[in-house]
C-alpha positions in Angstrom: -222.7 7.3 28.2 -220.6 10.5 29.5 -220.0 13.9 28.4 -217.1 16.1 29.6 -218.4 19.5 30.2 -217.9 22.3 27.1 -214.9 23.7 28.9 -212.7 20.9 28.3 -214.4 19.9 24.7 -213.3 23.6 24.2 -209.6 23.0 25.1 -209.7 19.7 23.0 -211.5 20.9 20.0 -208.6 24.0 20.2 -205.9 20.9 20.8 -207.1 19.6 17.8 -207.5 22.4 15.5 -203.7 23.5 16.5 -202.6 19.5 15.3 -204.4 19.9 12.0 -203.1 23.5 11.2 -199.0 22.3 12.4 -199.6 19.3 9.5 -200.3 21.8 6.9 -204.6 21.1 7.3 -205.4 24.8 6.9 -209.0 23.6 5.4 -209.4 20.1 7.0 -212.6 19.7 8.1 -213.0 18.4 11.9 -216.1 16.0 12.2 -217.0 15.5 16.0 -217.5 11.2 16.3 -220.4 11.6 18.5 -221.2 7.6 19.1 -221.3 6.5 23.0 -221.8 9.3 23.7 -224.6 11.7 24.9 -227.0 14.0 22.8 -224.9 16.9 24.4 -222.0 15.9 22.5 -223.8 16.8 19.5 -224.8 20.0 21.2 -220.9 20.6 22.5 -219.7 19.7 19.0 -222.0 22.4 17.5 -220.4 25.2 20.6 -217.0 24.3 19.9 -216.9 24.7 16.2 -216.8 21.6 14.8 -217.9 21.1 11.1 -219.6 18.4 11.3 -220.9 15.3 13.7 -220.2 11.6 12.9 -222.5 8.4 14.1 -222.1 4.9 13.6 -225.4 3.2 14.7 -228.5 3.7 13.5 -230.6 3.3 16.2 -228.4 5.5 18.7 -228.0 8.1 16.5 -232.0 8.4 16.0 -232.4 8.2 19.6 -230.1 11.2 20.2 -230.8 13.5 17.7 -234.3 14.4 18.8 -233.0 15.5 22.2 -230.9 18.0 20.0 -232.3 21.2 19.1 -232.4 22.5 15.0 -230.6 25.5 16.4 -228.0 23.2 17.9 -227.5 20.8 15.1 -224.7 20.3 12.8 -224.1 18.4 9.8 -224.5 14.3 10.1 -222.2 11.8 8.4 -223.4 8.4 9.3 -219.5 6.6 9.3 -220.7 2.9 10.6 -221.4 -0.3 8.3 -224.2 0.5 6.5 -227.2 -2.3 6.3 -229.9 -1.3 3.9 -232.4 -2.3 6.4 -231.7 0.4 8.5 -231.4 3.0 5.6 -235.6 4.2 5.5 -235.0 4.8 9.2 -231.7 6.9 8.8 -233.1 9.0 5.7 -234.2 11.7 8.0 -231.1 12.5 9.9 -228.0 11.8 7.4 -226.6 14.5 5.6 -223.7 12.3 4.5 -223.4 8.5 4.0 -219.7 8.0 4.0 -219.5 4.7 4.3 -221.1 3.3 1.3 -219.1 -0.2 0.1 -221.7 -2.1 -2.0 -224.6 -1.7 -4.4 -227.0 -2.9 -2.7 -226.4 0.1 -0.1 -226.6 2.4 -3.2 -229.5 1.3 -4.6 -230.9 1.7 -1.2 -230.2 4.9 -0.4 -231.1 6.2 -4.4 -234.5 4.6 -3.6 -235.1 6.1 0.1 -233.9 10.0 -0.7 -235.8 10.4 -3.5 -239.0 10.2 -1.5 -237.5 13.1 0.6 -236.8 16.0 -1.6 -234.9 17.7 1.1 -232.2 14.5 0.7 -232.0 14.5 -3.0 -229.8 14.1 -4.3 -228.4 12.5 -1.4 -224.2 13.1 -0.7 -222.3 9.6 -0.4 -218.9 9.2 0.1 -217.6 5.2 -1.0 -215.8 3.9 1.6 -212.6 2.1 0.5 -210.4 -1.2 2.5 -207.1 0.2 1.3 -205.3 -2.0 4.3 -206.7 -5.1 2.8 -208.4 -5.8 6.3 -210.7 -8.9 5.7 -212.8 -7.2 8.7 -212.5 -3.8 8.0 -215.5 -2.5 6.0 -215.2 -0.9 2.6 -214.9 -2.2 -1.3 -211.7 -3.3 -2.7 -210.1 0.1 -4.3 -210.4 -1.7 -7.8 -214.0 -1.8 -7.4 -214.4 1.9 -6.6 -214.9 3.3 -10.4 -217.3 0.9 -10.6 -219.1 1.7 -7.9 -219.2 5.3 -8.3 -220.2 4.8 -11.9 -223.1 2.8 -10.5 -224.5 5.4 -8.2 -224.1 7.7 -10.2 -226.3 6.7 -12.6 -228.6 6.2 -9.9 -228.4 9.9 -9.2 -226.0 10.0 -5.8 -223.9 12.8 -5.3 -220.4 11.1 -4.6 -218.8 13.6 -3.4 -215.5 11.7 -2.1 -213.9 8.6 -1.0 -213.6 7.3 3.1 -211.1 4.8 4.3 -209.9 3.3 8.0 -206.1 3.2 8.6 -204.6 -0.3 9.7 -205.4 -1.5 12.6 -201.7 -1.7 14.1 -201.5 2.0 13.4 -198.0 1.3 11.9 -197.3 4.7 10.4 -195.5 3.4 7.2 -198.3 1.2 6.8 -201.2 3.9 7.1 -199.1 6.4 5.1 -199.1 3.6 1.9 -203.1 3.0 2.5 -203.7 7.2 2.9 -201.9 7.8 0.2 -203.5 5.2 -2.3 -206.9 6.3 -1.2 -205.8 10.0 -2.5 -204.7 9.1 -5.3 -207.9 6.7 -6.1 -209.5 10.2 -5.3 -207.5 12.3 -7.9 -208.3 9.7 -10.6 -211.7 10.1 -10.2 -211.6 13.6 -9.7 -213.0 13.7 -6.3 -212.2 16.3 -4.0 -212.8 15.1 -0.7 -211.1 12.1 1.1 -212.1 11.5 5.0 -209.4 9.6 6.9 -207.4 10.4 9.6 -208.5 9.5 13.6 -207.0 10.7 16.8 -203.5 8.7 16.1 -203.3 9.5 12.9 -204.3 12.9 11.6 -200.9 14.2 10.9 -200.3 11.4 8.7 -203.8 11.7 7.1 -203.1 15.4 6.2 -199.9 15.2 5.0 -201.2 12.6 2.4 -204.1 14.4 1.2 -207.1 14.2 3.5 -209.8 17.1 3.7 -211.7 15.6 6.7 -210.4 13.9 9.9 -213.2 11.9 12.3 -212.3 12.6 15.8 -214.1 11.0 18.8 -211.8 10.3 22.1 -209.5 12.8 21.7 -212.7 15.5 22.3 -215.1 13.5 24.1 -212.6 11.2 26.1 -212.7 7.0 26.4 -216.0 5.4 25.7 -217.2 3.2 28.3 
């Protein structure tokens, strides 16, 4: 795993901020996607003013975060599949779970954060297949009022909804699957909506996204 130096994380996070601002993202939120890469990352995300890091595996992002001092840290949304069996070991370190898809997940992470009273009640995000991807993560968007009923009665905090554009990155088709994810959103009356990645922001923003997960636009091509 590398790490370009803070200089040119700098220059990117700046790159960045200027692409989200010129799509109208005055108060998009710009979380660092840290995985594959170093516990400096975390530490150059931090320097550089991002709001927030983003992991996707659990046994990286334990390994890393310990080499990252309190001072240092920001915010961590755990953005990979989620398997319950690696929620007691993630409890610690996640500030938000934005890629919850499935009850069993909930009642995992209900059961877990209510030990820790720090992480209670603990902030999810439900993560949503709006591209109808059969291996893209996420619950069918007619499932999603359930499954925010559900942990909320279990005493989660959903404080939004999460989705993955299409894989081909056709823009047309990423605008429909943004755009239905906002509106999911507005139903519900939830606020937030992460999506939007390095070839996509613009188009996330312009349909509603508060939160865009950037990783090799700022950190460069994972090896």
């Amino acid at each position: 795993m590398i790490t370009p130096d803070l200089s040119t994380i700098t220059q990117r996070v700046a790159q960045i901020r200027s692409r989200i601002l010129s799509a109208g993202g005055e108060n998009v939120s710009l979380i660092a996607v840290t995985k594959s890469f170093e516990a400096t990352a975390m530490i150059a995300a931090h320097a550089t003013g991002c709001n927030a890091v983003g992991e996707n595996y659990a046994q990286e992002l334990i390994s890393k975060i310990g080499q990252v001092p309190n001072e240092n840290r920001l915010p961590v949304h755990f953005i990979g599949r989620l398997q319950s069996n690696k929620i007691k070991s993630l409890v610690n370190f996640v500030d938000v779970w934005q890629s919850v898809d499935r009850i069993s997940v909930v009642r995992e992470i209900a059961k877990r954060c209510k030990i820790i009273e720090h992480r209670w009640p603990a902030q999810i995000m439900l993560q949503v297949n709006s591209t109808n991807e059969p291996d893209k993560g996420g619950c069918e968007p007619s499932e999603v009022p359930i499954l925010m009923a559900k942990a909320s009665a279990l005493g989660l905090n959903v404080i939004g909804l999460m989705t993955v554009g299409p894989t081909n990155n056709e823009p047309d088709q990423t605008r429909v699957a943004f755009r239905l994810v906002r509106k999911i959103a507005n139903d519900l009356g939830l606020n937030q909506v992460s999506m939007g990645m390095t070839g996509d922001i613009e188009i996330a923003i312009e349909e509603g996204s508060t939160s865009v997960r950037i990783g090799t636009a700022l950190f460069g091509a994972r090896i």
